[in-house]
C-alpha atoms as an extended CHARMM CRD file, in Angstrom:
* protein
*
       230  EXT
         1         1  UNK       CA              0.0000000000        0.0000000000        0.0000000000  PROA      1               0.0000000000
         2         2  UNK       CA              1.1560000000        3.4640000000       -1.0220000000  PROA      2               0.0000000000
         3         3  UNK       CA              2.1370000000        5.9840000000        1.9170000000  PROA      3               0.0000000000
         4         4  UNK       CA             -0.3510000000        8.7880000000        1.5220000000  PROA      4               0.0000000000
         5         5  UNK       CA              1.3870000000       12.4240000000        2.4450000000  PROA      5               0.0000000000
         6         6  UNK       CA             -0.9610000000       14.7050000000        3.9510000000  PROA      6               0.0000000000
         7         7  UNK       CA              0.1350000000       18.6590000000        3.5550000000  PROA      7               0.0000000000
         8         8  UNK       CA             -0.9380000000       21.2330000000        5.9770000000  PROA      8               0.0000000000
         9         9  UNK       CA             -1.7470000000       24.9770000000        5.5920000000  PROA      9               0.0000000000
        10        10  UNK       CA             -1.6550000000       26.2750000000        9.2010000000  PROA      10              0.0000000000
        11        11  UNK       CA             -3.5040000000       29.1000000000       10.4940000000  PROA      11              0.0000000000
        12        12  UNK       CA             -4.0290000000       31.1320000000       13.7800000000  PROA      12              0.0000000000
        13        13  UNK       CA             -8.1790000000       30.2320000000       13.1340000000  PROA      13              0.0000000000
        14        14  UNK       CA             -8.2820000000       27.1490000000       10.6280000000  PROA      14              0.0000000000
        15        15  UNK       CA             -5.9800000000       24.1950000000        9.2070000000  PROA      15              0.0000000000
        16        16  UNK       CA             -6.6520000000       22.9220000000        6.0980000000  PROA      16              0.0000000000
        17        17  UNK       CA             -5.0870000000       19.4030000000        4.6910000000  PROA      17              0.0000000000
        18        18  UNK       CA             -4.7820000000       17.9980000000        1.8810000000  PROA      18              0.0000000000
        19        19  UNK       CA             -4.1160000000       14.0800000000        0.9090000000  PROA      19              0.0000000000
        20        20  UNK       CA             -1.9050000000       13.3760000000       -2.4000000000  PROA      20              0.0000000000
        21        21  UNK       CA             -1.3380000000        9.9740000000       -3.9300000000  PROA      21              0.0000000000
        22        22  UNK       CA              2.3550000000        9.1360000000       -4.2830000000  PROA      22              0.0000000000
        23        23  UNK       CA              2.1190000000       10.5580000000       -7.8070000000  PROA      23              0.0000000000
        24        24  UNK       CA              1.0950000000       13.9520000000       -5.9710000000  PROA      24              0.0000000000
        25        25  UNK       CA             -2.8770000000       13.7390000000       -7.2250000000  PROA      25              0.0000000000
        26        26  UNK       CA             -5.1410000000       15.5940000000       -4.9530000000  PROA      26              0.0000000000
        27        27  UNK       CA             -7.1930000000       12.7370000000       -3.5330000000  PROA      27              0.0000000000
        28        28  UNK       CA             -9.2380000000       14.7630000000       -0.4790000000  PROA      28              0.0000000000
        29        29  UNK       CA             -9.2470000000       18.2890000000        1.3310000000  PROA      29              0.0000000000
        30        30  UNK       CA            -10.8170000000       19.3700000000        4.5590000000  PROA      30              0.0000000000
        31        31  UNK       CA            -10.5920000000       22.5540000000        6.8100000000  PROA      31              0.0000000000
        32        32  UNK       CA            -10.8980000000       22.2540000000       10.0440000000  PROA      32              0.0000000000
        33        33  UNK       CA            -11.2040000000       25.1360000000       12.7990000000  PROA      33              0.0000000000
        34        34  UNK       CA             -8.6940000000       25.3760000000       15.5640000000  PROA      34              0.0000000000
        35        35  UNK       CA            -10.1300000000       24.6810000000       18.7620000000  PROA      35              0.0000000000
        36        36  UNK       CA             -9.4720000000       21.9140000000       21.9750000000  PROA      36              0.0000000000
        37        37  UNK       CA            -10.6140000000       19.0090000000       19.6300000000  PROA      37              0.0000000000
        38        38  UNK       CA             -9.2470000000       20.1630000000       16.2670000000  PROA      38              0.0000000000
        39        39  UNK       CA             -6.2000000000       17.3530000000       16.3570000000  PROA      39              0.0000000000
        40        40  UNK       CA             -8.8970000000       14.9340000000       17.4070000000  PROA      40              0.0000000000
        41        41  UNK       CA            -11.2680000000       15.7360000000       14.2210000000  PROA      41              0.0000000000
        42        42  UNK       CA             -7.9300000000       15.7490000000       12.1440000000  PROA      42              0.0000000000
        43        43  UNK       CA             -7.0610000000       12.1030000000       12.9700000000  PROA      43              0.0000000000
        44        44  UNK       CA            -10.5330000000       10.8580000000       12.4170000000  PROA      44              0.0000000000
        45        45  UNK       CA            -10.6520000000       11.6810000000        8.9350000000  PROA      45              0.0000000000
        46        46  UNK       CA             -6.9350000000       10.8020000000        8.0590000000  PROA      46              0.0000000000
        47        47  UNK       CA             -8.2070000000        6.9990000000        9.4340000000  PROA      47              0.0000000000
        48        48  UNK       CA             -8.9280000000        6.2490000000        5.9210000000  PROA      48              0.0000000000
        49        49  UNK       CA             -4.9760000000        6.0070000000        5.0120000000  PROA      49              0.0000000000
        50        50  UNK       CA             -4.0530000000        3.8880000000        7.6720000000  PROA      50              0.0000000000
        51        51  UNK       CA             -0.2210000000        4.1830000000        5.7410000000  PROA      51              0.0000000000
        52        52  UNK       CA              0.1560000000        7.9680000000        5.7430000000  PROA      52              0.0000000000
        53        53  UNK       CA              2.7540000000       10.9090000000        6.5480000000  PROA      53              0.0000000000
        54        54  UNK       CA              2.2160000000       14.5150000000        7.3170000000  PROA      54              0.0000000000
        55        55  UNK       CA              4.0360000000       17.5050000000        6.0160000000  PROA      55              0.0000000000
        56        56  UNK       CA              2.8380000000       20.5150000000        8.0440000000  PROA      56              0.0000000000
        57        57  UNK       CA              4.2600000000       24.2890000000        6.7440000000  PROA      57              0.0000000000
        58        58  UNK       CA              6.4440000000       26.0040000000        9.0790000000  PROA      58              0.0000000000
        59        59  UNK       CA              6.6320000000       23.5540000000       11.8210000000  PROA      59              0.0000000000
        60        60  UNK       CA              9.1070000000       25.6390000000       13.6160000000  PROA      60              0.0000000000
        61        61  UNK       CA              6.4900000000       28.5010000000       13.1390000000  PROA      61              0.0000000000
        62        62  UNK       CA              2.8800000000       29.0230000000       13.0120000000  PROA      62              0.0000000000
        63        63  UNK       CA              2.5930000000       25.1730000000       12.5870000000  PROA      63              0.0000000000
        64        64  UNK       CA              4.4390000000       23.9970000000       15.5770000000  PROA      64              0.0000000000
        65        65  UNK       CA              1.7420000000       23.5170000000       17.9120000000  PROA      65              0.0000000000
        66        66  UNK       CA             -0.0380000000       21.1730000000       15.6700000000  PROA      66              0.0000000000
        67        67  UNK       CA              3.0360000000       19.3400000000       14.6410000000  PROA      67              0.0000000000
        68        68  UNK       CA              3.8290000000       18.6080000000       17.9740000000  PROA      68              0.0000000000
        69        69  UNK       CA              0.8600000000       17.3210000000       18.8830000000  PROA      69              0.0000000000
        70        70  UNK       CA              0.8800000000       14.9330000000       15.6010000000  PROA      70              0.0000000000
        71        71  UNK       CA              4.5250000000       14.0770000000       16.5570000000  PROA      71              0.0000000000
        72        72  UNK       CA              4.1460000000       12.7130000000       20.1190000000  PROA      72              0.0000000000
        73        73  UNK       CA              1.3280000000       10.4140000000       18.8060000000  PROA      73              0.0000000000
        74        74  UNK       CA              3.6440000000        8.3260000000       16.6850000000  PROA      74              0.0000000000
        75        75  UNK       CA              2.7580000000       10.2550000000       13.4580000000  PROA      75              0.0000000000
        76        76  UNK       CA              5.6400000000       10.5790000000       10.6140000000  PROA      76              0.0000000000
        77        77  UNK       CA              5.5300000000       14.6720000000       10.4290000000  PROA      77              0.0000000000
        78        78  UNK       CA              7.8500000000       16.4440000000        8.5970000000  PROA      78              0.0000000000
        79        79  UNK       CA              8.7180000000       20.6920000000        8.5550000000  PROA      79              0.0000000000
        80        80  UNK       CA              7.9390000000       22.3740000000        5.3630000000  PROA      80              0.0000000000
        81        81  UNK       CA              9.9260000000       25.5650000000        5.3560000000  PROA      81              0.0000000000
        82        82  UNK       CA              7.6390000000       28.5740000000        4.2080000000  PROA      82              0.0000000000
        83        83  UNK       CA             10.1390000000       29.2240000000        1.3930000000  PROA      83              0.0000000000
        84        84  UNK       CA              9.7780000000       26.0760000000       -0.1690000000  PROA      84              0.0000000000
        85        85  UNK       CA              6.2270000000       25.7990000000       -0.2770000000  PROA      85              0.0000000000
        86        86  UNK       CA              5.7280000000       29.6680000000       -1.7590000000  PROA      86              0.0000000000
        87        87  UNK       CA              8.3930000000       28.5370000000       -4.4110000000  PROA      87              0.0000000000
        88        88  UNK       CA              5.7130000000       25.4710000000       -5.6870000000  PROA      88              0.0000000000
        89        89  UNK       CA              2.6960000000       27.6060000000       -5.1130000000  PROA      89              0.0000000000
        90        90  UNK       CA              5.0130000000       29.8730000000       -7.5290000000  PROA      90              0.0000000000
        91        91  UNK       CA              6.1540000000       27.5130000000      -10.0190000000  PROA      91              0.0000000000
        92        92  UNK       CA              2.1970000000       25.9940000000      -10.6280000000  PROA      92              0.0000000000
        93        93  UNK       CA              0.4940000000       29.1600000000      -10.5930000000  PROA      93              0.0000000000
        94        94  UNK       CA              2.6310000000       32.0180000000      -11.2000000000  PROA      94              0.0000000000
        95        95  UNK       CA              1.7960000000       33.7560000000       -7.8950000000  PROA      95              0.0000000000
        96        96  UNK       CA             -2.0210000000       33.7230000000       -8.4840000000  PROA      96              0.0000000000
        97        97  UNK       CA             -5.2960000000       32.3700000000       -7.0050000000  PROA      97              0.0000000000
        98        98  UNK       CA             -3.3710000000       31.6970000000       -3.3920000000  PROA      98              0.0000000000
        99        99  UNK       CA             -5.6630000000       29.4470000000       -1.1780000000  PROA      99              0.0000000000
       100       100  UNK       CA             -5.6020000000       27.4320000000        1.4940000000  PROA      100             0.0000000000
       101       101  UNK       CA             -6.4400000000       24.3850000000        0.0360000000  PROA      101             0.0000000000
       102       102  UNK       CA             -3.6780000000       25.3030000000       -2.6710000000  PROA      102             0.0000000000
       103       103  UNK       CA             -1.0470000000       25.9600000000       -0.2250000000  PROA      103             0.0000000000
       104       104  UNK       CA             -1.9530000000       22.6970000000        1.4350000000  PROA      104             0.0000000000
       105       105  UNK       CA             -1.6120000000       20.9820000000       -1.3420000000  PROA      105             0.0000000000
       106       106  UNK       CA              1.6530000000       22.3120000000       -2.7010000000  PROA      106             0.0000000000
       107       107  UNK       CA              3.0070000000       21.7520000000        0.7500000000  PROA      107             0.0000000000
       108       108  UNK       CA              2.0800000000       17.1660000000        0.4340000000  PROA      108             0.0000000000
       109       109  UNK       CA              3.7810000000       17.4540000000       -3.0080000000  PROA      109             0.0000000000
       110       110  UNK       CA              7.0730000000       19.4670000000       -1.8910000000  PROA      110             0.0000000000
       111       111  UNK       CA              6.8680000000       16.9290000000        1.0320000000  PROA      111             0.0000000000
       112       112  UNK       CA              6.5310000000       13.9980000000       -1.6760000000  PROA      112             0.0000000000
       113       113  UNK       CA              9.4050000000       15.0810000000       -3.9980000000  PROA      113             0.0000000000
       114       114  UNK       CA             11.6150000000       16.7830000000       -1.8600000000  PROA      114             0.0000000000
       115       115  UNK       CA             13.9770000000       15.0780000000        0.1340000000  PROA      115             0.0000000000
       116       116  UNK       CA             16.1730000000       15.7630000000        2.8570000000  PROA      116             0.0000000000
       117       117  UNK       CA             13.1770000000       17.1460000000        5.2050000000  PROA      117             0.0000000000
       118       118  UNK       CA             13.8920000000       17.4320000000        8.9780000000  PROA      118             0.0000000000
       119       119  UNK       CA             11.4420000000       15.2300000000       10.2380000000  PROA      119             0.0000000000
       120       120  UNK       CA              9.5570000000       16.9300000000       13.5560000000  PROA      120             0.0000000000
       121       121  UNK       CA             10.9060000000       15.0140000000       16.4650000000  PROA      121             0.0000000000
       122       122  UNK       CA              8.7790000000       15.8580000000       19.9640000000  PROA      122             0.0000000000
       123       123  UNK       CA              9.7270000000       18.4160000000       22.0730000000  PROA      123             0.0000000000
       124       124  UNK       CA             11.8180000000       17.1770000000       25.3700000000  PROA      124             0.0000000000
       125       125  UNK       CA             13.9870000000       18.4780000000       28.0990000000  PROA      125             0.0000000000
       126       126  UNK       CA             16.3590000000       19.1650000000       25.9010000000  PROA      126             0.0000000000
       127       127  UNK       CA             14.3160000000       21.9460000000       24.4660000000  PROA      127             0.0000000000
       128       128  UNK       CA             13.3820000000       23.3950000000       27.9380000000  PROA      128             0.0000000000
       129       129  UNK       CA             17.0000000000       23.9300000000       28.2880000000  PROA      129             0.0000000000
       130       130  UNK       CA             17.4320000000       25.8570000000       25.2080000000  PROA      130             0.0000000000
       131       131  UNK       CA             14.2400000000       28.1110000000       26.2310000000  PROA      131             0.0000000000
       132       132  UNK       CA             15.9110000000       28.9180000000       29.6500000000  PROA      132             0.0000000000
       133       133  UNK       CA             18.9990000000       29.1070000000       28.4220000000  PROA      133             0.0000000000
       134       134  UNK       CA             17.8780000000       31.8400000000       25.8240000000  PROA      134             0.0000000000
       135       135  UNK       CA             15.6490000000       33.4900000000       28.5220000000  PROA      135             0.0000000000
       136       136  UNK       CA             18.7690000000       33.7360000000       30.9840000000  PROA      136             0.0000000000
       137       137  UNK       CA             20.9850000000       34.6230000000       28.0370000000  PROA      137             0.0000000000
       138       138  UNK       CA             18.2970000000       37.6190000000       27.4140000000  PROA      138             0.0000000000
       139       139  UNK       CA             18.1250000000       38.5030000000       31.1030000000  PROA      139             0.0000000000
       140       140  UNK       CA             22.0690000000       38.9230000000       30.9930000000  PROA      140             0.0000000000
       141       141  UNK       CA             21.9590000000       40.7120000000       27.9840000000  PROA      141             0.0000000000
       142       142  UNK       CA             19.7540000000       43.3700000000       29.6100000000  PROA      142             0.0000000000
       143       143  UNK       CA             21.7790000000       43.4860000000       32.7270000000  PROA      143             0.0000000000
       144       144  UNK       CA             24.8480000000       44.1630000000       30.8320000000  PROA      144             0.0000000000
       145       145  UNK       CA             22.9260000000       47.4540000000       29.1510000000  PROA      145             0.0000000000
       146       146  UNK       CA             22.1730000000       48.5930000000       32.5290000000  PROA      146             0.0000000000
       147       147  UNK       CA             25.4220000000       48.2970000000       34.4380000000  PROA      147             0.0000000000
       148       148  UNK       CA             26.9870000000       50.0360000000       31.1200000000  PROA      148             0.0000000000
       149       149  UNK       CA             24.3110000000       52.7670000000       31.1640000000  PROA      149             0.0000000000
       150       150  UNK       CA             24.6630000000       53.0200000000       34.8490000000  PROA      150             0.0000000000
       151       151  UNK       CA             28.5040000000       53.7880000000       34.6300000000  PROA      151             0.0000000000
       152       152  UNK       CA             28.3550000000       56.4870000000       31.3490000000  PROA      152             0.0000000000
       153       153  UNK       CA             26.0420000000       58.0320000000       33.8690000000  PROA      153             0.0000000000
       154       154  UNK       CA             28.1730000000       57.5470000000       36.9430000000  PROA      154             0.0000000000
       155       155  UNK       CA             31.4210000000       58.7930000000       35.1690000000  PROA      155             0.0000000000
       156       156  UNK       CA             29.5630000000       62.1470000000       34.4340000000  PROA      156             0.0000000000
       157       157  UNK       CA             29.0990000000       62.2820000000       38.2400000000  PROA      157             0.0000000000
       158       158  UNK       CA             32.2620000000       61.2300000000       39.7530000000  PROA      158             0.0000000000
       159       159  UNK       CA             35.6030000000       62.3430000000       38.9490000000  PROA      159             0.0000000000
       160       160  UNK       CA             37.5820000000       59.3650000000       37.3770000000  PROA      160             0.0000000000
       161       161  UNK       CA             34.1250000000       57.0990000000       37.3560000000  PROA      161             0.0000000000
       162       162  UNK       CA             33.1550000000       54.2770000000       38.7390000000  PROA      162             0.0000000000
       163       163  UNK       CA             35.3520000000       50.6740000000       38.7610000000  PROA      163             0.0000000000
       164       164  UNK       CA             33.7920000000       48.3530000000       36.0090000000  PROA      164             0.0000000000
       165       165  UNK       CA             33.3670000000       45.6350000000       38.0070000000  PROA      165             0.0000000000
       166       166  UNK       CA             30.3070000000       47.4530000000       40.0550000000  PROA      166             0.0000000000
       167       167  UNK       CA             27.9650000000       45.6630000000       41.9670000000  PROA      167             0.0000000000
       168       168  UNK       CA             24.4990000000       47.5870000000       43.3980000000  PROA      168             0.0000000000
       169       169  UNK       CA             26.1050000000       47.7820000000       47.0210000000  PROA      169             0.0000000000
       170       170  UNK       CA             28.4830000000       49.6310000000       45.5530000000  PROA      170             0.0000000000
       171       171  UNK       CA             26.8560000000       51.9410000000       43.0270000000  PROA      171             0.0000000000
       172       172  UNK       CA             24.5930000000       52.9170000000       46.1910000000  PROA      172             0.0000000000
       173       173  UNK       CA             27.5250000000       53.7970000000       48.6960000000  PROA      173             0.0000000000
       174       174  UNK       CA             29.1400000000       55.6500000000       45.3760000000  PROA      174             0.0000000000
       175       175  UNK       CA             25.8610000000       57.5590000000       44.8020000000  PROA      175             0.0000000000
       176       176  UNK       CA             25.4250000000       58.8250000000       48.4410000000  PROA      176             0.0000000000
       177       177  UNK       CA             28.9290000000       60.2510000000       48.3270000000  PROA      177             0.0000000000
       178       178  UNK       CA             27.8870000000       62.6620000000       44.9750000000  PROA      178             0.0000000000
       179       179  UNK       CA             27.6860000000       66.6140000000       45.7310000000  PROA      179             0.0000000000
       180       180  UNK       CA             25.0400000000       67.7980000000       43.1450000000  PROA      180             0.0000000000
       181       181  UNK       CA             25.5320000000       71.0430000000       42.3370000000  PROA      181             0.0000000000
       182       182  UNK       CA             23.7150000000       71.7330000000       39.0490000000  PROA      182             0.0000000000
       183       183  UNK       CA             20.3630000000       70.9840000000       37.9920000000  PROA      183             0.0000000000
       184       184  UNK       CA             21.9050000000       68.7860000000       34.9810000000  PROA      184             0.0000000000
       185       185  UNK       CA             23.9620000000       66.4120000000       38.0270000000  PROA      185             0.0000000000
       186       186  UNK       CA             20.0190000000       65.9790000000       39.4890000000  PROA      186             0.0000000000
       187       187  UNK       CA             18.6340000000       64.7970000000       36.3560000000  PROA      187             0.0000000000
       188       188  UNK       CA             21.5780000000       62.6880000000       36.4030000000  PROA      188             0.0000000000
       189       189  UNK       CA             20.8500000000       61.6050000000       39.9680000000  PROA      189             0.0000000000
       190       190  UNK       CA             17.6020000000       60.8760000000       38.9820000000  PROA      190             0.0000000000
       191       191  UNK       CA             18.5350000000       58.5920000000       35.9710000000  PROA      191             0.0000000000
       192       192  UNK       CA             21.1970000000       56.8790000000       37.9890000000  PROA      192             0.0000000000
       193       193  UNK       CA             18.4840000000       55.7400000000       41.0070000000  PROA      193             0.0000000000
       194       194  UNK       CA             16.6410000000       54.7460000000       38.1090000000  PROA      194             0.0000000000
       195       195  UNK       CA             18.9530000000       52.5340000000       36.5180000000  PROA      195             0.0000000000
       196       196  UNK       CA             20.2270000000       51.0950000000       40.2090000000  PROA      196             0.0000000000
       197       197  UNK       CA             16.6560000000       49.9010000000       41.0020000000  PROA      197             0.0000000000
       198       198  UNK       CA             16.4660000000       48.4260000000       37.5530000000  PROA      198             0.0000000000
       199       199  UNK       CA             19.9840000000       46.8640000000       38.2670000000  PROA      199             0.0000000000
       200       200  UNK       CA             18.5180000000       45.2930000000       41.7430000000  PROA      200             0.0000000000
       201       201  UNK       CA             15.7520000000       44.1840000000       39.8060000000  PROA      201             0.0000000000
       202       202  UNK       CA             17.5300000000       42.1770000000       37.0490000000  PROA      202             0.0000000000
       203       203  UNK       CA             20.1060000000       40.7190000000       39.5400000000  PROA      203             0.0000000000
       204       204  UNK       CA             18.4780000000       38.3940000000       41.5070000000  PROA      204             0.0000000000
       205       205  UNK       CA             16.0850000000       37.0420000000       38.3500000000  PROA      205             0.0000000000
       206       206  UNK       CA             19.1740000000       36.4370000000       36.4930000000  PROA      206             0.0000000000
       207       207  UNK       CA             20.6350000000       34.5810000000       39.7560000000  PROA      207             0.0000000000
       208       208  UNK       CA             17.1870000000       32.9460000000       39.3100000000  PROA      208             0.0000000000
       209       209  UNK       CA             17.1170000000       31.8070000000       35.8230000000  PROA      209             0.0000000000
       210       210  UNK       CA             20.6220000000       29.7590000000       36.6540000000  PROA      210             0.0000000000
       211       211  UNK       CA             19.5070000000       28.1750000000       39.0280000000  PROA      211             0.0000000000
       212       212  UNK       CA             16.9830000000       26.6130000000       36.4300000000  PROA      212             0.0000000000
       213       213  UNK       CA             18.9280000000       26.0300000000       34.0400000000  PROA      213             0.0000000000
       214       214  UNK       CA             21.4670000000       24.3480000000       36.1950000000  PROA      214             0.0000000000
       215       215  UNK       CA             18.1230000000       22.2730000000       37.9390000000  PROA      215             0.0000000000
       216       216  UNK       CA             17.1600000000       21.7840000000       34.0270000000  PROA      216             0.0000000000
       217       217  UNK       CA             20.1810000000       19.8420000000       32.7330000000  PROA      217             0.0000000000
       218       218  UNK       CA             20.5840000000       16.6330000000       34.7570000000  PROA      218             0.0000000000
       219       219  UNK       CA             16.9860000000       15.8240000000       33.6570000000  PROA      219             0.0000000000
       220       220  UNK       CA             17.9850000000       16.3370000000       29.9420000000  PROA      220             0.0000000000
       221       221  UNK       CA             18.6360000000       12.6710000000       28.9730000000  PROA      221             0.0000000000
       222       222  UNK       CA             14.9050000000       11.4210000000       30.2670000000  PROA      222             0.0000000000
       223       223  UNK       CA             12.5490000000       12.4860000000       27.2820000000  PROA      223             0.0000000000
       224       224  UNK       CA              9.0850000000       13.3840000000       28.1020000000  PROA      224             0.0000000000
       225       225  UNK       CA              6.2100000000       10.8520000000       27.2810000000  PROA      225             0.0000000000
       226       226  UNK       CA              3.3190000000       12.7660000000       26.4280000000  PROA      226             0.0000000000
       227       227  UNK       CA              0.1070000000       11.0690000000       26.3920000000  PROA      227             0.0000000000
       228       228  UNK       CA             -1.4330000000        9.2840000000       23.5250000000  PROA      228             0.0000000000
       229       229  UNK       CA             -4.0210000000       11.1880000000       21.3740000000  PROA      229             0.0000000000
       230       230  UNK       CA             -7.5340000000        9.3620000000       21.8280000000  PROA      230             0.0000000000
């Protein structure tokens, strides 16, 4: 029995598929609105190809919730880029009459002839680590700008500025110290309290997001078993 290759056109309100024969012929379309049960409706009608593969359009994207719901349930899914599929829509139309049911299909037949596409393997604890780590990352990031804000202001204030290596204890003691004697030293008072609390803000959440990525990483080899669609 032929492998039937189902293409998906994701949206934020509907999904529509499309089945294709392994010559690429159209052989059934349905949209179906996105709600708790849409994945549910989805596999009921894909029951008539018992030997069948999905190809859902940006999987990393718009389409990544549904593909890793399909994924976890032992469903062959791979990721059609966005690219790809605009370049067949392209090629067999010239840019015109751009559907849903068109884009579905065109994404089953780059699925069918293309090869090399990264299959969509279900999201584990590996993946929890990259979202911390790119959340901590980000919090650092933001700290950085304020510590380097907070000592263009501070050398503006104090003769010779303030060390690099400046922690908020320190910028606090500094600041106390500070004679202001014109109104543009106040405004830069001001700015430098601002940027302090901001620094005592950031400080302890980055401290925090460490800890969970440190927490996150000895639990990286077990992958999460989600529970079988029904």
């Amino acid at each position: 029995m032929h492998v039937i290759t189902i293409g998906i056109d994701p949206h934020k309100s509907s999904h529509t598929a499309v089945a294709v024969d392994a010559a690429g012929h159209q052989l059934a379309q349905q949209r179906f609105v996105v709600n708790a049960g849409t994945v549910r409706q989805l596999m009921r009608w894909c029951e008539q190809w018992p030997e069948r593969r999905f190809a859902v359009e940006g999987a990393k994207g718009l389409g990544r919730s549904l593909a890793q719901q399909l994924a976890p349930a032992d469903e062959h899914v791979v990721d059609v880029p966005d690219t790809l599929s605009a370049r067949a829509r392209l090629l067999a139309t010239g840019g015109d009459r751009k559907t849903d049911e068109a884009d579905a299909l065109h994404v089953a037949q780059v699925a069918l002839f293309r090869h090399g596409l990264r299959r969509v393997e279900t999201e584990d604890q590996s993946t929890i680590l990259r979202l911390l780590t790119e959340r901590h990352d980000d919090l650092v990031n933001e700290r950085t700008r304020i510590i380097n804000r907070l000592l263009a202001v501070l050398r503006d204030l104090l003769p010779g500025g303030a060390p690099t290596r400046l922690s908020a204890e320190k910028a606090a003691v500094l600041m106390k110290g500070i004679r202001f004697a014109t109104a543009t030293d106040c405004c830069r008072r001001d700015l430098s309290r601002d940027l302090l609390a901001d620094f005592e803000t950031f400080s302890p959440t980055c401290d925090a997001s460490t800890g969970k990525s440190a927490t996150t990483k000895p639990r990286c080899a077990t992958r999460w078993q989600p529970p079988a669609l029904r």
